[in-house]
PDB file of N, CA, C and O in Angstrom:
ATOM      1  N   UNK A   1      90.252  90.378  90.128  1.00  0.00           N
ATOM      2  CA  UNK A   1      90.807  89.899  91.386  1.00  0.00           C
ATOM      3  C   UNK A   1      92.329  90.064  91.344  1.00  0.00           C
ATOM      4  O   UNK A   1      92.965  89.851  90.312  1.00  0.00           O
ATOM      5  N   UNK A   2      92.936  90.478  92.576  1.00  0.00           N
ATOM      6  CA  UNK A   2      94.166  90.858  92.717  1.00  0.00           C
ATOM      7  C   UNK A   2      94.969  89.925  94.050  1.00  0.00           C
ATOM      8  O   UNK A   2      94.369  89.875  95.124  1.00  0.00           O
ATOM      9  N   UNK A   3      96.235  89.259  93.921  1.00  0.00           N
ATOM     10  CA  UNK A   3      96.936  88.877  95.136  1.00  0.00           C
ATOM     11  C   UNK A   3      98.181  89.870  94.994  1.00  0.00           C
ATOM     12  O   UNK A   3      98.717  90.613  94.172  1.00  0.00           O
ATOM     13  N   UNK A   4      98.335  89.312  96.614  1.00  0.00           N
ATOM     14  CA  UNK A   4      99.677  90.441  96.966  1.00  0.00           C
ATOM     15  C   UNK A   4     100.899  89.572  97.092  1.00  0.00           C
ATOM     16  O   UNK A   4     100.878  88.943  98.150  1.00  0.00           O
ATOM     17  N   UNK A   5     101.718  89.392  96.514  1.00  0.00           N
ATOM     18  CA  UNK A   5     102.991  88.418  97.040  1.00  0.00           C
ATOM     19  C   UNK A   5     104.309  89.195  97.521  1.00  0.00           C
ATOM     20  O   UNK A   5     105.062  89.990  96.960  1.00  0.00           O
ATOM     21  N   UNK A   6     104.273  88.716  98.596  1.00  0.00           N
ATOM     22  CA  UNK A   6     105.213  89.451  99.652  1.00  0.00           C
ATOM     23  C   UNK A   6     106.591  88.287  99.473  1.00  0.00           C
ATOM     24  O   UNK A   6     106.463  87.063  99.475  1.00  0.00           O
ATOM     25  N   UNK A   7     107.669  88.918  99.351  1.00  0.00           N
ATOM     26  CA  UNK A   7     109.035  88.092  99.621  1.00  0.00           C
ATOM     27  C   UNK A   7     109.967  88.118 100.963  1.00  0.00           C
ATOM     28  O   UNK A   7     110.874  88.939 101.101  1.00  0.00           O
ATOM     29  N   UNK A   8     109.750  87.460 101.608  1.00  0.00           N
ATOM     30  CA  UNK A   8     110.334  87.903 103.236  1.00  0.00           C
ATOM     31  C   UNK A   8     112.259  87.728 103.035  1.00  0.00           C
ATOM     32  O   UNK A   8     112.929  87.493 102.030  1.00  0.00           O
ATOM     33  N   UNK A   9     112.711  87.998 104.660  1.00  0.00           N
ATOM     34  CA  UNK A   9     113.999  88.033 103.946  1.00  0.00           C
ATOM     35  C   UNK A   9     114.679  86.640 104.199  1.00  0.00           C
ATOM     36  O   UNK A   9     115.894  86.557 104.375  1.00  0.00           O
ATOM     37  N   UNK A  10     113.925  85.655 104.209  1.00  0.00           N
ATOM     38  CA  UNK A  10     114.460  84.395 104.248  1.00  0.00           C
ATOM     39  C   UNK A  10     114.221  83.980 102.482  1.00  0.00           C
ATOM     40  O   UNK A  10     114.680  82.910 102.081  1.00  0.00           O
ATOM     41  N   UNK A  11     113.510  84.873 101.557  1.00  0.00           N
ATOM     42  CA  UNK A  11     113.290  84.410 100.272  1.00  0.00           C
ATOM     43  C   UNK A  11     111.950  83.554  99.860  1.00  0.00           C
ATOM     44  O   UNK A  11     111.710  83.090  98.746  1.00  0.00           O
ATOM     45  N   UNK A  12     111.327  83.484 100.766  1.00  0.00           N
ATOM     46  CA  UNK A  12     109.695  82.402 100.803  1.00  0.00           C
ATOM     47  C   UNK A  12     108.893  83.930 100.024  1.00  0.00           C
ATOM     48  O   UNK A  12     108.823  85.069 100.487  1.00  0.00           O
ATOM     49  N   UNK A  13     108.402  83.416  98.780  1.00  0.00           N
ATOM     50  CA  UNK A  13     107.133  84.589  98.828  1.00  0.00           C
ATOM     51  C   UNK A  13     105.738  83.887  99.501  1.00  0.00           C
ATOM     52  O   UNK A  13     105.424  82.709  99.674  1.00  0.00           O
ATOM     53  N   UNK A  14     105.151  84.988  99.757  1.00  0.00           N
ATOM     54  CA  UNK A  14     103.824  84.683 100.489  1.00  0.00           C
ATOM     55  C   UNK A  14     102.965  85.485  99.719  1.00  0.00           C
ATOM     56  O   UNK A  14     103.113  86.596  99.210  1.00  0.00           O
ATOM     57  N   UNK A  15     101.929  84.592  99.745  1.00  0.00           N
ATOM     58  CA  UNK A  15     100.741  84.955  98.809  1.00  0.00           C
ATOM     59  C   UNK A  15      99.681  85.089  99.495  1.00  0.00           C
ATOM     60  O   UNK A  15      99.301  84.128 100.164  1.00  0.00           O
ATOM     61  N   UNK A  16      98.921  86.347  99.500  1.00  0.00           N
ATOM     62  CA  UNK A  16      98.136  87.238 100.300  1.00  0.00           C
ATOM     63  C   UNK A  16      96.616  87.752  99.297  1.00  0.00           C
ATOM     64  O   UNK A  16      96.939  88.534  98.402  1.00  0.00           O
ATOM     65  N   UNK A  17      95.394  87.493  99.327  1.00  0.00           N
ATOM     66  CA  UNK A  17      94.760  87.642  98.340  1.00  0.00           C
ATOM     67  C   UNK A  17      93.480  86.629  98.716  1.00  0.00           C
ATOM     68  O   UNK A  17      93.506  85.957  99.748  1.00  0.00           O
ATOM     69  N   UNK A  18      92.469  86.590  97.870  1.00  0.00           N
ATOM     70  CA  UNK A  18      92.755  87.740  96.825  1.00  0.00           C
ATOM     71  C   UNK A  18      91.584  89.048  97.037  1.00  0.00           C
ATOM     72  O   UNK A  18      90.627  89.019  97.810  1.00  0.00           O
ATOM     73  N   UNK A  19      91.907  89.986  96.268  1.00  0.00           N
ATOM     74  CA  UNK A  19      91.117  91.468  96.709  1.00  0.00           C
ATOM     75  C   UNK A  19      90.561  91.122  95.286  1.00  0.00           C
ATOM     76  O   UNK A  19      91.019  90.392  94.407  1.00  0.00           O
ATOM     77  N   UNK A  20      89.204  92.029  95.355  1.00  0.00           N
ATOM     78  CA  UNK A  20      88.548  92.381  94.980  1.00  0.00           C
ATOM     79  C   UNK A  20      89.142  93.655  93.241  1.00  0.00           C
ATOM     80  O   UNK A  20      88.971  93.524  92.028  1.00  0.00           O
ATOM     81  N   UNK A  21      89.655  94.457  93.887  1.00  0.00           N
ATOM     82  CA  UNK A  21      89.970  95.423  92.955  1.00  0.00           C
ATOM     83  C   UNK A  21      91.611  95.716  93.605  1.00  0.00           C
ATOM     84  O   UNK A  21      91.978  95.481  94.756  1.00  0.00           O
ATOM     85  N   UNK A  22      92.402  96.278  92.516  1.00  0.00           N
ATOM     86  CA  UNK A  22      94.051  96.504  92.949  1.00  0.00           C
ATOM     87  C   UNK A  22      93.850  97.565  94.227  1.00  0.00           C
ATOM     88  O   UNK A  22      94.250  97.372  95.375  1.00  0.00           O
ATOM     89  N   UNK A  23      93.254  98.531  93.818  1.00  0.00           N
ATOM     90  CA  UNK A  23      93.580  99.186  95.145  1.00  0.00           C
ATOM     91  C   UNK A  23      92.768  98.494  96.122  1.00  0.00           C
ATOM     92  O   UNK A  23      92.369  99.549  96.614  1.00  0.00           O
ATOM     93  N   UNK A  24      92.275  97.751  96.712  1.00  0.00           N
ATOM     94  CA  UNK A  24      91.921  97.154  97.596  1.00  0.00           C
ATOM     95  C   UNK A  24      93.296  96.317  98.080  1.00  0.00           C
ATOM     96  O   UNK A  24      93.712  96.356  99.238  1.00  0.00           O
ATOM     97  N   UNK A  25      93.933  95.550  96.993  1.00  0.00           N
ATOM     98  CA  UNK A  25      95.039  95.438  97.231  1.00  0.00           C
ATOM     99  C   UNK A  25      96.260  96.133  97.596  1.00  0.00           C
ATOM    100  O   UNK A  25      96.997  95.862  98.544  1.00  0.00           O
ATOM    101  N   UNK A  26      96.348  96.746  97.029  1.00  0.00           N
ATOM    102  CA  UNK A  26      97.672  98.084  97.010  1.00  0.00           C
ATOM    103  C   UNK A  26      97.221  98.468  98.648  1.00  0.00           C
ATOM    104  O   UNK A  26      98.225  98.532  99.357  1.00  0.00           O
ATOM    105  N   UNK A  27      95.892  98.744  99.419  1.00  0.00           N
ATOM    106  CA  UNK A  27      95.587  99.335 100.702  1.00  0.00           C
ATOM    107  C   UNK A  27      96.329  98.298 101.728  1.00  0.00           C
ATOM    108  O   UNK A  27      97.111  98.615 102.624  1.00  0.00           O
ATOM    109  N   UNK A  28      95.889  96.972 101.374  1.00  0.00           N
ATOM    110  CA  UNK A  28      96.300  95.644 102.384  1.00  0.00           C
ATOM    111  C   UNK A  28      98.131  96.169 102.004  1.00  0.00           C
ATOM    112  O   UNK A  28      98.828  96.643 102.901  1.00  0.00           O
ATOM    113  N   UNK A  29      98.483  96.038 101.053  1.00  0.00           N
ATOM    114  CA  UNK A  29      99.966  96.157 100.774  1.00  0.00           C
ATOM    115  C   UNK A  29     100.199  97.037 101.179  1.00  0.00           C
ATOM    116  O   UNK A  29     101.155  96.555 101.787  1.00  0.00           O
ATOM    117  N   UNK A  30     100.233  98.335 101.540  1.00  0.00           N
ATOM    118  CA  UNK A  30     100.661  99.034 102.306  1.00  0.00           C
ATOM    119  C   UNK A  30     100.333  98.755 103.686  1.00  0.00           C
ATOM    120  O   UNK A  30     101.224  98.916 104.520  1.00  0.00           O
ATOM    121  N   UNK A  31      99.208  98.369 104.047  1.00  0.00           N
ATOM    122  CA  UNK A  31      99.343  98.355 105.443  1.00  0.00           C
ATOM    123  C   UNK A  31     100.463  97.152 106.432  1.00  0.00           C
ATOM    124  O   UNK A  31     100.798  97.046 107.611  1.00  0.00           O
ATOM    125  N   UNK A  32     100.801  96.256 104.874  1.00  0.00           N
ATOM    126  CA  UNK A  32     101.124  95.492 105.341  1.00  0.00           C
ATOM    127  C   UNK A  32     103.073  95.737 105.816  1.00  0.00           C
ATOM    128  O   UNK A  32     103.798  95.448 106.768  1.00  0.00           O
ATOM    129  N   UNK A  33     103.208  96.396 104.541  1.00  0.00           N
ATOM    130  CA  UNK A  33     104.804  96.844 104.492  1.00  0.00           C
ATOM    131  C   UNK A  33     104.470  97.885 105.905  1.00  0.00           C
ATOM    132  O   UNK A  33     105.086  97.261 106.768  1.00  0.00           O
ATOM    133  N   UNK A  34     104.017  98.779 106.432  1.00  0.00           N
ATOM    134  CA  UNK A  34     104.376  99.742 107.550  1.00  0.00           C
ATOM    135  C   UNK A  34     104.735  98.474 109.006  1.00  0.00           C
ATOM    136  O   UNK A  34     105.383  98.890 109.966  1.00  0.00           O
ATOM    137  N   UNK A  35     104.301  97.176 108.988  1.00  0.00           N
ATOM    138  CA  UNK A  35     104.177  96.327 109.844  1.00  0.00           C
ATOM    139  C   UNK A  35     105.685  95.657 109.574  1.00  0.00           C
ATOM    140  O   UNK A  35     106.371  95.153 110.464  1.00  0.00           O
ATOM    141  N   UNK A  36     105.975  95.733 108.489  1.00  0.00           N
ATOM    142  CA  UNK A  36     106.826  93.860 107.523  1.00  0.00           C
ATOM    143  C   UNK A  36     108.459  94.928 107.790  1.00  0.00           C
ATOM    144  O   UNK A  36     109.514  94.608 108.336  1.00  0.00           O
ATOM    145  N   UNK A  37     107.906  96.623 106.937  1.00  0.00           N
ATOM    146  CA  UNK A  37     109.456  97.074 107.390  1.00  0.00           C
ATOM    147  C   UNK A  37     109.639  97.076 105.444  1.00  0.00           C
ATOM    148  O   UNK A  37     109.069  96.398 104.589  1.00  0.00           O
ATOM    149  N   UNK A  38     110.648  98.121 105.345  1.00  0.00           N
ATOM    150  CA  UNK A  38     111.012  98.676 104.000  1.00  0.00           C
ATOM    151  C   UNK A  38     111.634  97.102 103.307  1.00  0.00           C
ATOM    152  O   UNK A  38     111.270  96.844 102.160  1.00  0.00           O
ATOM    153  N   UNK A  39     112.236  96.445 103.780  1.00  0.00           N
ATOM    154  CA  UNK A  39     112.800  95.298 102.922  1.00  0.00           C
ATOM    155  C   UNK A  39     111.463  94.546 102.042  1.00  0.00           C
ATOM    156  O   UNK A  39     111.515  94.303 100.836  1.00  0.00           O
ATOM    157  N   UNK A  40     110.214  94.231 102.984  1.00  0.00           N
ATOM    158  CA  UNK A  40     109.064  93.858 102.856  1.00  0.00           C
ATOM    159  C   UNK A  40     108.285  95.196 101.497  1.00  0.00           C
ATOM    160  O   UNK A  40     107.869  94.632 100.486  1.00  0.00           O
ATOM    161  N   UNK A  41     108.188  96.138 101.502  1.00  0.00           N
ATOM    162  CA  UNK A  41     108.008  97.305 100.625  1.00  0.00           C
ATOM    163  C   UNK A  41     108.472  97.080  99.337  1.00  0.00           C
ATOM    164  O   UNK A  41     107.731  96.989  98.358  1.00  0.00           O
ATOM    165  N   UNK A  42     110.056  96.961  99.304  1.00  0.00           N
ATOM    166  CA  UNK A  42     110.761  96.546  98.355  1.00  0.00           C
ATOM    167  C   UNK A  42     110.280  95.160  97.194  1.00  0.00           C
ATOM    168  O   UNK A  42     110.016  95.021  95.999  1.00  0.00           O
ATOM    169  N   UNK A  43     110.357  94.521  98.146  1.00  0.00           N
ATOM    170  CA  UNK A  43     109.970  92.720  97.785  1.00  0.00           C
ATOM    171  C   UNK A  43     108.274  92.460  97.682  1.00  0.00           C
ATOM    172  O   UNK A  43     107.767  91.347  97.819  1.00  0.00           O
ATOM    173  N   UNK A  44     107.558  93.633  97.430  1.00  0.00           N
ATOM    174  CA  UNK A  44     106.384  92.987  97.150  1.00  0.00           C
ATOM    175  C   UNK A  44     105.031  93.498  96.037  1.00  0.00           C
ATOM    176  O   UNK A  44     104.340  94.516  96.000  1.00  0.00           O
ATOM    177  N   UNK A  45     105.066  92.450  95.340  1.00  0.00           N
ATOM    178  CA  UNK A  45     104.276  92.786  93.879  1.00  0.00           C
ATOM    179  C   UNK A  45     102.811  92.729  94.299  1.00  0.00           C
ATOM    180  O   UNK A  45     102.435  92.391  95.421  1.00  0.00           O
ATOM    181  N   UNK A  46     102.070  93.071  93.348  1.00  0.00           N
ATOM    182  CA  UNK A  46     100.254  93.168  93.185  1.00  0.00           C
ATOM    183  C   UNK A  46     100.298  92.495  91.745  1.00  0.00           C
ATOM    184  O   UNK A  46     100.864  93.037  90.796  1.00  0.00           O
ATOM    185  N   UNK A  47      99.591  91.146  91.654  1.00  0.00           N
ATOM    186  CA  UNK A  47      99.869  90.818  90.329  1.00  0.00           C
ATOM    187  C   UNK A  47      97.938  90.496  90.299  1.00  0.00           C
ATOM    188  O   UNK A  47      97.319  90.461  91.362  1.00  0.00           O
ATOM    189  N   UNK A  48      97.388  90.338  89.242  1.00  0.00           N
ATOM    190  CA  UNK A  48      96.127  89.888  88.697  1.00  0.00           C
ATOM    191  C   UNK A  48      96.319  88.645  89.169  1.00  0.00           C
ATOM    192  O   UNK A  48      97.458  88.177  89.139  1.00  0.00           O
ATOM    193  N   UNK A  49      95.038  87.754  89.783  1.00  0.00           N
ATOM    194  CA  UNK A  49      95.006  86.863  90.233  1.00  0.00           C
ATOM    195  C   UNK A  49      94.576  86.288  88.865  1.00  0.00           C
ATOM    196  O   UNK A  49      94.200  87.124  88.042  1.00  0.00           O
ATOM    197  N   UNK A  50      94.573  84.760  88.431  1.00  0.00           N
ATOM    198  CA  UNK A  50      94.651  83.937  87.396  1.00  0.00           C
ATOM    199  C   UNK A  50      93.784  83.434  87.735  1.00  0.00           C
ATOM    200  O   UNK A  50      93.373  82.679  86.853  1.00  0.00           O
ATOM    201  N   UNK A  51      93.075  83.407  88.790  1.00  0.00           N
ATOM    202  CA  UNK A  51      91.814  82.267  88.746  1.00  0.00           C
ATOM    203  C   UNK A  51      90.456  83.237  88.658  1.00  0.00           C
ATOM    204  O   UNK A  51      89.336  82.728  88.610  1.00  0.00           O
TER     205      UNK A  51
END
């Protein structure tokens, strides 16, 4: 399991998740940065979810 944590430009990360497999993630994460804008691109990890 994978979440996506997005950092907006007020500095809040947002936690988005969880997927199934990374690229399931990495797909949401991109679709999400073409919406959020390159700052959003920049500022956002795919980490292994812990639970």
């Amino acid at each position: 399991m994978f979440v996506v944590a997005i950092t907006d430009v007020g500095g809040i990360e947002w936690i988005y998740g969880p997927f199934d497999t990374r690229e399931q993630a990495q797909k949401w994460k991109d679709d999400a940065c073409i919406h959020l804008g390159e700052t959003a691109r920049v500022k956002s990890v795919i980490h292994p979810n812990p639970k």
